[in-house]
N, C-alpha and C positions, 0 to 999 in steps of 0.2 A: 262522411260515412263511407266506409268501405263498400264495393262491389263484393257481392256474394259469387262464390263461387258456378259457374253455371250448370254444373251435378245437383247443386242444392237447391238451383230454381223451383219453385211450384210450377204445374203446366202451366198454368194460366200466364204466370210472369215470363214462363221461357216463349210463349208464344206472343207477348207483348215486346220480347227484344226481336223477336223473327221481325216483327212486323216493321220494328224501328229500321233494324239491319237493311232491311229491306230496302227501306227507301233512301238508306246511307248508299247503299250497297247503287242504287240508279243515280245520285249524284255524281259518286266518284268515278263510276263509269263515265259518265258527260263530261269532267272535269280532266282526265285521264285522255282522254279523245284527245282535248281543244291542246294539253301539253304535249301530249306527240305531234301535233300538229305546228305548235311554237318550234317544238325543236326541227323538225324536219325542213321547217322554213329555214332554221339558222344554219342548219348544213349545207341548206343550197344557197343560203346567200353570204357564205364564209365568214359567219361571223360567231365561231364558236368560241364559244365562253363563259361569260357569266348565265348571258343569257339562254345556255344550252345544258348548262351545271342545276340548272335552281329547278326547273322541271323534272329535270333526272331523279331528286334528292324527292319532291312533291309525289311524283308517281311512285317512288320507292315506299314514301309513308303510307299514304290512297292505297295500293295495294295489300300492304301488311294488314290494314282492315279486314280484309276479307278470310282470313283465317279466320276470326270470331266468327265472320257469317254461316264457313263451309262449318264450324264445331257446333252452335246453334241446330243445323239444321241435321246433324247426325245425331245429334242428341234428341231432334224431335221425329227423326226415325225410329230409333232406339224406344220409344216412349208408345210410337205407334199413335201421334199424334197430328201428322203430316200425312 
């Protein structure tokens, strides 16, 4: 089944993805953290490479997520539901 468009959500549904987002949104923060923290290790202990490539690639995805979050929650401005 397709995703509906997030214009066409009912409030109810657009406030049940806020909620999900949400706690997407405190994972990939946690997750985001520990891989800057992998890489920073790998920089200081010269060992850049794979293991300094694959978190790059992780936190570049983990963040694109959060464009849904910030469209979500302008849209539950917009609504004057937030």
């Amino acid at each position: 089944m397709k995703e509906k468009a997030l214009h066409n959500l009912s409030d109810q549904e657009l406030l049940d993805k806020a909620k999900a987002l949400k706690s997407y949104t405190t994972i990939n923060t946690f997750l985001i953290g520990i891989m800057i923290g992998v890489v920073i290790y790998s920089v200081f202990a010269h060992t850049i490479g794979l293991v300094t490539l694959i978190p790059l690639v992780l936190i570049y995805k983990l963040a694109d997520r959060s464009k849904e979050y910030k469209e979500v929650n302008r849209l539950l401005h917009a609504r004057r539901l937030k």
